[in-house]
MOPAC internal coordinates of N, CA, C and O (Angstrom, degrees):
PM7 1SCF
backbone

  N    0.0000 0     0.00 0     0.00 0    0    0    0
  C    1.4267 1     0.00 0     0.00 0    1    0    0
  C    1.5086 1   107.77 1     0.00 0    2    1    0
  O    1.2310 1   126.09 1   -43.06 1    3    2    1
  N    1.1612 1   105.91 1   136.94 1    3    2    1
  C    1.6883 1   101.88 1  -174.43 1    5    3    2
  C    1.5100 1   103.59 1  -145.16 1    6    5    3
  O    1.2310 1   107.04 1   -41.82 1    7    6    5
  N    0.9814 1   141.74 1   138.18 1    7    6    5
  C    1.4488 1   160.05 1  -148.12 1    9    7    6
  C    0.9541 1   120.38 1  -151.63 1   10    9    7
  O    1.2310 1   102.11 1   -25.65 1   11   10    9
  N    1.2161 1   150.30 1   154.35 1   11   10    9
  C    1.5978 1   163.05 1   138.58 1   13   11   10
  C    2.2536 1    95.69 1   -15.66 1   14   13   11
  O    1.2310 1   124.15 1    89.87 1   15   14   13
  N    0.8418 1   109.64 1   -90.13 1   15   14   13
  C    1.4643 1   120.66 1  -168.41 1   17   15   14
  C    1.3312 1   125.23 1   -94.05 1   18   17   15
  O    1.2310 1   129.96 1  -171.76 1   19   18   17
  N    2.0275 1    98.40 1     8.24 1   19   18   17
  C    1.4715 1   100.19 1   174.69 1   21   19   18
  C    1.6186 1   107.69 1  -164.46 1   22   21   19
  O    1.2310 1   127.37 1   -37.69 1   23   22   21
  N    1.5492 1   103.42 1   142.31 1   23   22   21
  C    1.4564 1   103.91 1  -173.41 1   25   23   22
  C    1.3279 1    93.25 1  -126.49 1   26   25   23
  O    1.2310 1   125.29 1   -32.25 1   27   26   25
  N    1.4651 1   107.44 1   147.75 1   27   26   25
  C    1.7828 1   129.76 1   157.11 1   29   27   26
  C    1.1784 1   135.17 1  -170.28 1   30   29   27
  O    1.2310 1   125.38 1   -31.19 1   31   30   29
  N    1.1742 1   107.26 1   148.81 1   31   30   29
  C    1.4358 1   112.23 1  -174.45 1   33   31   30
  C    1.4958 1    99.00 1  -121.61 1   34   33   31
  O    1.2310 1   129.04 1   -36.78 1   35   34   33
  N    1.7713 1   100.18 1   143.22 1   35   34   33
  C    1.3493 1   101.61 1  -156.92 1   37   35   34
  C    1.3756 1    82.82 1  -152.00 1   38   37   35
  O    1.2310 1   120.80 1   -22.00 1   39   38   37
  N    1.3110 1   116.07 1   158.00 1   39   38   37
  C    1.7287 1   138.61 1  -151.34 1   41   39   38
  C    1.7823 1    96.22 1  -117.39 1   42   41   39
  O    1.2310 1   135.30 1   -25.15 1   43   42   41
  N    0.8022 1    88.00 1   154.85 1   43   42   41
  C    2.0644 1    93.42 1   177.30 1   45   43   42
  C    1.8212 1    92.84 1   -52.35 1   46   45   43
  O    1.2310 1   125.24 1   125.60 1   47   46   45
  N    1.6010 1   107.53 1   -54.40 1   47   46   45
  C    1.4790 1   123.23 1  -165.16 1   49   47   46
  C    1.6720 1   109.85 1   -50.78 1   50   49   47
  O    1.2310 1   120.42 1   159.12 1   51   50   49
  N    1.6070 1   116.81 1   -20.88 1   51   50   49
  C    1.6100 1   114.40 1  -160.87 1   53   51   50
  C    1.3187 1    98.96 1  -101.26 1   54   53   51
  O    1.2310 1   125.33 1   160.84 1   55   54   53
  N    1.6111 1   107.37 1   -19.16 1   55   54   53
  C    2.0981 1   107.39 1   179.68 1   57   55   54
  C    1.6080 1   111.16 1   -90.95 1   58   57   55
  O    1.2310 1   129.20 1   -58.10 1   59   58   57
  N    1.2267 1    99.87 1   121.90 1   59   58   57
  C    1.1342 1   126.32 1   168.47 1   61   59   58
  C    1.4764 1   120.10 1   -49.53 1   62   61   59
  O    1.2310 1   125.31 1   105.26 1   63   62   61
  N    1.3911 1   107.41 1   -74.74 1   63   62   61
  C    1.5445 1   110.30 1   176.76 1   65   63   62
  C    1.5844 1    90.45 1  -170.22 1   66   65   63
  O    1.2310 1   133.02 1   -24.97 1   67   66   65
  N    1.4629 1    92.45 1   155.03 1   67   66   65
  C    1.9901 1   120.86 1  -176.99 1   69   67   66
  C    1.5263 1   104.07 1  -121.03 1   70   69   67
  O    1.2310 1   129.49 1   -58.84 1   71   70   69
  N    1.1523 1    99.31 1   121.16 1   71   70   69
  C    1.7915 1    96.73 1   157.40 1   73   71   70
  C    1.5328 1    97.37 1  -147.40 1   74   73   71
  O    1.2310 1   133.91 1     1.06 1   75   74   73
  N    1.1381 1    90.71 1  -178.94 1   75   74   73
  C    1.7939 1   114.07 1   176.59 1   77   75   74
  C    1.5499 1    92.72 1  -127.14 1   78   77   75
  O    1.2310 1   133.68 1   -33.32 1   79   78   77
  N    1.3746 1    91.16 1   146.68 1   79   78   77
  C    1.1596 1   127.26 1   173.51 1   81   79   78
  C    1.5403 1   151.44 1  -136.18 1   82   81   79
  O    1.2310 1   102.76 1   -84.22 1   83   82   81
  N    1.4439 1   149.21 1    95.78 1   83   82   81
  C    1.3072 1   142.46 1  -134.38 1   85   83   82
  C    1.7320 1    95.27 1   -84.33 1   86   85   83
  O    1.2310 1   115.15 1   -28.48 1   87   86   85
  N    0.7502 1   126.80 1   151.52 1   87   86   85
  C    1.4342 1   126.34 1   179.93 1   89   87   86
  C    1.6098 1   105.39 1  -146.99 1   90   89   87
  O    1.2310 1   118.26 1   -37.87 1   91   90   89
  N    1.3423 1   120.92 1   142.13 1   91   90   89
  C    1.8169 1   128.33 1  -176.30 1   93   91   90
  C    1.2696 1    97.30 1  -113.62 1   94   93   91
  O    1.2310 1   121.27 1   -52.35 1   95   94   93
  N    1.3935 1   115.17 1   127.65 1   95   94   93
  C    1.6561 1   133.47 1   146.44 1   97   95   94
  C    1.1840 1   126.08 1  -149.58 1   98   97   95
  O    1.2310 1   125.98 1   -71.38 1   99   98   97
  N    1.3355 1   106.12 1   108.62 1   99   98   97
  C    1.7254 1   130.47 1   164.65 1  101   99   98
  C    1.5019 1    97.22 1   103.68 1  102  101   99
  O    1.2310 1   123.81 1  -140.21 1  103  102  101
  N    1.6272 1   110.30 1    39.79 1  103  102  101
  C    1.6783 1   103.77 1  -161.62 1  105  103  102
  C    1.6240 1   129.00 1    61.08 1  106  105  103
  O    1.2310 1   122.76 1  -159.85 1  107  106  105
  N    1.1712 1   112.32 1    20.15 1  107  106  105
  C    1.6670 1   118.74 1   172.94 1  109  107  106
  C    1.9932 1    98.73 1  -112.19 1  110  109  107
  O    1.2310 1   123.28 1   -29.79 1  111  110  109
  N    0.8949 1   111.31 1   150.21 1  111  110  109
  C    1.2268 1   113.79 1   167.54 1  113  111  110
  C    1.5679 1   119.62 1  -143.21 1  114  113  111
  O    1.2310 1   127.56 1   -72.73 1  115  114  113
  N    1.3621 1   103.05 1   107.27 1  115  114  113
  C    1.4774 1   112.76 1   174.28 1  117  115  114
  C    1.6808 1   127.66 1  -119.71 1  118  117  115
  O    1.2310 1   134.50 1   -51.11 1  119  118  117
  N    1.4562 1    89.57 1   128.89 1  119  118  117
  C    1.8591 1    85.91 1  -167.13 1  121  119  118
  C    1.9825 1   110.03 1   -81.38 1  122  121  119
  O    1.2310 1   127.60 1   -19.53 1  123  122  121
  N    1.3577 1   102.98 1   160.47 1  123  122  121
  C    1.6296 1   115.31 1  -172.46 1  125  123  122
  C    1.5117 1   117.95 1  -141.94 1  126  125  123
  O    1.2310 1   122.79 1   -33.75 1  127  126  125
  N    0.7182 1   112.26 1   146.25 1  127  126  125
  C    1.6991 1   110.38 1  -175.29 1  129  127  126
  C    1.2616 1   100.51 1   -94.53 1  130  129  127
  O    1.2310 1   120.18 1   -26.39 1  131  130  129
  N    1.8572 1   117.26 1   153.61 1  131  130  129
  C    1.5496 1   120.42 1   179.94 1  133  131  130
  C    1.6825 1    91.48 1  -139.53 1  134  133  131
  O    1.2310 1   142.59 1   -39.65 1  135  134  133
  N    1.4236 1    73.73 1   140.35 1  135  134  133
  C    1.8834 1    94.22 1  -178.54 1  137  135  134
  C    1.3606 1    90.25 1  -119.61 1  138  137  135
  O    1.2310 1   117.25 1   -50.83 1  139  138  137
  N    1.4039 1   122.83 1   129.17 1  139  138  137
  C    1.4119 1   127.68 1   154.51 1  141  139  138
  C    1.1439 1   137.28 1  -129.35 1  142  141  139
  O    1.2310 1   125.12 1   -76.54 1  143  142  141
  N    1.1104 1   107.77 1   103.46 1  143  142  141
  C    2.2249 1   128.53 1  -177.20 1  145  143  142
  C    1.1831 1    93.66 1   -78.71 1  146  145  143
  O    1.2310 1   123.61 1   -56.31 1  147  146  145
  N    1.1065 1   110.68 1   123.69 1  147  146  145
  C    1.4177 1   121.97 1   129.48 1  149  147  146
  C    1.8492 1    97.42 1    59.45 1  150  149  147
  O    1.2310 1   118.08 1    43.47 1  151  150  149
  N    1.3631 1   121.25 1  -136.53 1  151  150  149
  C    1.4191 1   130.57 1   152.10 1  153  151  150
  C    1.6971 1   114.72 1   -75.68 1  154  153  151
  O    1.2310 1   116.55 1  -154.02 1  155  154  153
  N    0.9611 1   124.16 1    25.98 1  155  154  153
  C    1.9848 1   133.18 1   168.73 1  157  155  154
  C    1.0961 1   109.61 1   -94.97 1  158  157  155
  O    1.2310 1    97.88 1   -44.91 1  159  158  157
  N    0.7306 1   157.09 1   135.09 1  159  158  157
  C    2.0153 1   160.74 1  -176.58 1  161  159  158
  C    1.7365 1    92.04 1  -146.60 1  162  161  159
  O    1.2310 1   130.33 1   -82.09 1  163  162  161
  N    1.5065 1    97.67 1    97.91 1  163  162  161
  C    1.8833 1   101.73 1   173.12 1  165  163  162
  C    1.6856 1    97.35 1   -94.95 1  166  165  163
  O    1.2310 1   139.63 1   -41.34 1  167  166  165
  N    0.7921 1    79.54 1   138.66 1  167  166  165
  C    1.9050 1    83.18 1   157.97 1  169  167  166
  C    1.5528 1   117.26 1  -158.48 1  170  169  167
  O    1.2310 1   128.76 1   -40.59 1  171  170  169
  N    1.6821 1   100.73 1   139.41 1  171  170  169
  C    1.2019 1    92.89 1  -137.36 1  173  171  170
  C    1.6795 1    83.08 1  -140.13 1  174  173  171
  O    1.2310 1   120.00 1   -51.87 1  175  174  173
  N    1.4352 1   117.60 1   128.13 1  175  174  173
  C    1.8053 1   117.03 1  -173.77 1  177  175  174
  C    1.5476 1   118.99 1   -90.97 1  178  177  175
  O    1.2310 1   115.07 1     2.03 1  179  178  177
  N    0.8992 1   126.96 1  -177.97 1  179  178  177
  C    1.4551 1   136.21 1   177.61 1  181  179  178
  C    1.4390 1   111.27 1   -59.51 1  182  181  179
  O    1.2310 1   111.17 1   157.12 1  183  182  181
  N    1.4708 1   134.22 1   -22.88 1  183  182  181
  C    1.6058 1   129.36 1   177.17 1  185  183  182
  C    1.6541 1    87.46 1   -93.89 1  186  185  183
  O    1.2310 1   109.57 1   153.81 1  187  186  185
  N    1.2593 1   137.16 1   -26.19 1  187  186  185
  C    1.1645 1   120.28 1  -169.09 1  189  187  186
  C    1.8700 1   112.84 1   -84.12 1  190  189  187
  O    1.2310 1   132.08 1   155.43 1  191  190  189
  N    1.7669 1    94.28 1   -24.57 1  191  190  189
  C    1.4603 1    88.84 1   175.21 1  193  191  190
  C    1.6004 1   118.98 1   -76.02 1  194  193  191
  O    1.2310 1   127.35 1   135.74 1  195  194  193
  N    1.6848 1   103.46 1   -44.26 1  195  194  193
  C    1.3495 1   127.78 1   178.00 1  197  195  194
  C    1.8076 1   100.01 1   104.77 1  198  197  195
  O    1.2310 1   125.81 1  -155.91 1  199  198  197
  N    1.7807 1   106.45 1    24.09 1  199  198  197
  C    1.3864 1    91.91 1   177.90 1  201  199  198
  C    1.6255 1    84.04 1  -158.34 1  202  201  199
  O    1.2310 1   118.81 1    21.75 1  203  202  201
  N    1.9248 1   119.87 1  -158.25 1  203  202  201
  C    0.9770 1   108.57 1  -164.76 1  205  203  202
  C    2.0975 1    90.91 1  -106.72 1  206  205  203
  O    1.2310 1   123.76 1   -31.58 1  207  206  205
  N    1.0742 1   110.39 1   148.42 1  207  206  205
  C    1.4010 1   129.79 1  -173.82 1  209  207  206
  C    1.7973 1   106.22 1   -43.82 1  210  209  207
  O    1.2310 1   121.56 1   138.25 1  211  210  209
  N    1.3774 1   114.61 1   -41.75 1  211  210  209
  C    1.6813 1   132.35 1  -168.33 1  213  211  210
  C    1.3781 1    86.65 1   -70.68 1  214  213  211
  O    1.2310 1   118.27 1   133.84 1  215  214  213
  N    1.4735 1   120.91 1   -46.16 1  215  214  213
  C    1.6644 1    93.24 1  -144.26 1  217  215  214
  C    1.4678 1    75.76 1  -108.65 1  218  217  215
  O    1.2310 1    91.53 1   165.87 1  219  218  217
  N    1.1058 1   165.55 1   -14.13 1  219  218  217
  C    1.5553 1   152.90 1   149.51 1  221  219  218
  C    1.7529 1   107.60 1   -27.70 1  222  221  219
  O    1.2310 1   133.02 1   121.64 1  223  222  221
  N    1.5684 1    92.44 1   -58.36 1  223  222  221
  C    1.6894 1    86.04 1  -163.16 1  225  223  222
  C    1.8382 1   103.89 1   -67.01 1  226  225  223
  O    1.2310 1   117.66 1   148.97 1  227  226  225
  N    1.6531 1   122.06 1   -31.03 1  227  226  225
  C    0.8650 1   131.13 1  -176.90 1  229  227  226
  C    1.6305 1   106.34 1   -37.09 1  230  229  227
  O    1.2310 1   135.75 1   121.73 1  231  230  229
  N    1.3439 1    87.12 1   -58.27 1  231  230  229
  C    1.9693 1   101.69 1  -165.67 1  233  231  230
  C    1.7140 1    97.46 1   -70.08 1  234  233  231
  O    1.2310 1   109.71 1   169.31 1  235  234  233
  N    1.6063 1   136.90 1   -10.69 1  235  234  233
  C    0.8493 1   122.52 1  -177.47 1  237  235  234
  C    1.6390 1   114.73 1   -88.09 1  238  237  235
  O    1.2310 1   134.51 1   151.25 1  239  238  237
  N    1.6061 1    89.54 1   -28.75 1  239  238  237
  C    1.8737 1    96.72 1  -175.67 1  241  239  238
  C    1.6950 1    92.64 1   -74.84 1  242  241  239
  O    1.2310 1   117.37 1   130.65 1  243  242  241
  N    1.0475 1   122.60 1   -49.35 1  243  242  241
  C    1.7155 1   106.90 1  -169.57 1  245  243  242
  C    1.5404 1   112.80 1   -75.55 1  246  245  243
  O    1.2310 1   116.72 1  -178.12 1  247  246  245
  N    1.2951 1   123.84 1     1.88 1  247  246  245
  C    1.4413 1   121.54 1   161.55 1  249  247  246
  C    1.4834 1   114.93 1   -83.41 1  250  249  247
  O    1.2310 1   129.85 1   118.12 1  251  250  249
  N    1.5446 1    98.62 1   -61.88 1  251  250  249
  C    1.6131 1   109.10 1   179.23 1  253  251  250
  C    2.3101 1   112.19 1   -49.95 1  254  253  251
  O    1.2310 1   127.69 1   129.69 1  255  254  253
  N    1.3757 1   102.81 1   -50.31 1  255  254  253
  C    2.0615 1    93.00 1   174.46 1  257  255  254
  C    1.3819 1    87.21 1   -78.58 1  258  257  255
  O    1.2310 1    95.60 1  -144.83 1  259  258  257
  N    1.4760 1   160.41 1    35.17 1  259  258  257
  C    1.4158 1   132.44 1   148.63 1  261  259  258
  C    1.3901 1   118.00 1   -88.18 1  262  261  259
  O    1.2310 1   121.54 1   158.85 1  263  262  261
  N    1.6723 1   114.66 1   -21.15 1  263  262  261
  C    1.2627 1   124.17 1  -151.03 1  265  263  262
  C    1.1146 1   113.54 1   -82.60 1  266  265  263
  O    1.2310 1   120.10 1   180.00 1  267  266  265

């Protein structure tokens, strides 16, 4: 994971749990994916994935129980 003000590399073993999530502010609603390590809370939006947040995490849960 690499960011503007933060870098990491993180093991299947250090993530906690991923979801996406739709969230409302000011009447706009845009969904984001959440990665959570440990005390790290990434969250990361649809220009940051380059796709939509639902079907990102989708492809992440059926990669991550295939392995």
């Amino acid at each position: 994971m690499r960011a503007p003000l933060d870098r990491a590399q993180l093991s299947w073993d250090d993530i906690d749990s991923i979801k996406a999530v739709t969230v409302s502010r000011y009447g706009l609603h845009s969904s984001i994916l959440e990665i959570s390590a440990g005390e790290r809370l990434i969250i990361l939006d649809k220009k940051d994935l380059a796709g939509d947040p639902w079907a990102v995490a989708a492809t992440i849960a059926e990669f991550r129980f295939t392995r």
